[in-house]
C-alpha positions as CSV (number, residue, x, y, z in Angstrom):
1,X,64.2,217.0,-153.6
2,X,62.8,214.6,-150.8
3,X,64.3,214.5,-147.5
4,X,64.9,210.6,-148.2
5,X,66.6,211.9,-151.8
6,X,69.1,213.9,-150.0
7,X,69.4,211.2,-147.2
8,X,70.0,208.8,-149.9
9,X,72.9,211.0,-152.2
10,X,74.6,211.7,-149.1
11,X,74.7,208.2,-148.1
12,X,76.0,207.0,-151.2
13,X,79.3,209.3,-150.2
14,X,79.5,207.5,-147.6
15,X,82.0,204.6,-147.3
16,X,80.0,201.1,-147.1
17,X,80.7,200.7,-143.2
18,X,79.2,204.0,-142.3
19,X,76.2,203.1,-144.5
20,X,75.8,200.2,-142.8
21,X,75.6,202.2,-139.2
22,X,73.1,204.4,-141.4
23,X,70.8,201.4,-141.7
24,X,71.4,200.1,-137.6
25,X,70.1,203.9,-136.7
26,X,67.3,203.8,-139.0
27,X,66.4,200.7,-137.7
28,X,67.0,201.8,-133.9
29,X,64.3,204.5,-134.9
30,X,62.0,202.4,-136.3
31,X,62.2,200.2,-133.5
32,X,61.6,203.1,-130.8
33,X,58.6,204.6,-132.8
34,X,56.9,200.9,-133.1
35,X,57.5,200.0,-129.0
36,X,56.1,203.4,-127.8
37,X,52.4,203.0,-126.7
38,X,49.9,205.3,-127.8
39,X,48.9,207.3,-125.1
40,X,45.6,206.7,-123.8
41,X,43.0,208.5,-121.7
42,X,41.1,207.1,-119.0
43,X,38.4,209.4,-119.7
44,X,37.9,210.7,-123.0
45,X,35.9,213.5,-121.9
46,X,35.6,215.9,-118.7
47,X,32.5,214.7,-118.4
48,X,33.4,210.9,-117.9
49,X,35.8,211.6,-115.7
50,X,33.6,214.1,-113.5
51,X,31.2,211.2,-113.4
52,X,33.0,209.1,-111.5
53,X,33.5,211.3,-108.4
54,X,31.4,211.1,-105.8
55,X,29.2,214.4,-104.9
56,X,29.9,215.9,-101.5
57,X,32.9,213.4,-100.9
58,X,35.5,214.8,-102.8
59,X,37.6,217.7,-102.1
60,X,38.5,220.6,-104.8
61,X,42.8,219.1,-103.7
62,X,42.0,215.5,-104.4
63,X,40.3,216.1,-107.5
64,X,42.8,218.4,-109.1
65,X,45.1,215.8,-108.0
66,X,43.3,213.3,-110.0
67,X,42.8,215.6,-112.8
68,X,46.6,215.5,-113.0
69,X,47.4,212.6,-112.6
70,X,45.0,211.5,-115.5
71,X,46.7,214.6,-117.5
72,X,50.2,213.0,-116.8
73,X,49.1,209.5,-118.3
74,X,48.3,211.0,-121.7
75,X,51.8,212.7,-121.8
């Protein structure tokens, strides 16, 4: 049996109120999983991102500090 089969027979226990505050969660799910952005690199690659620092101008702090805050955007 499906998760949405056993879902579904212990719903249909319930009295109609609670299946209607089934439905509002199901629907407050559905809501949360459509407004969350997909995450989104700046850089898709090391490579890309590498490019984009200057040679010679960038010290190893600042750019582990950029690499983590570019690591913290995809989370």
């Amino acid at each position: 049996m499906g998760v949405d089969q056993l879902i579904l027979q212990k719903m249909r226990n319930l009295p109609l109120e609670k299946q209607y505050e089934v439905l509002d969660f199901v629907e407050f799910l559905t809501s949360r999983l459509n407004a969350l952005p997909e995450p989104r690199p700046r850089f898709p690659s090391l490579k890309q991102f590498r490019a984009t620092q200057v040679p010679g101008k960038t010290c190893a702090a600042e750019l582990i500090s950029r690499m983590r805050d570019e690591e913290d955007e995809r989370v």
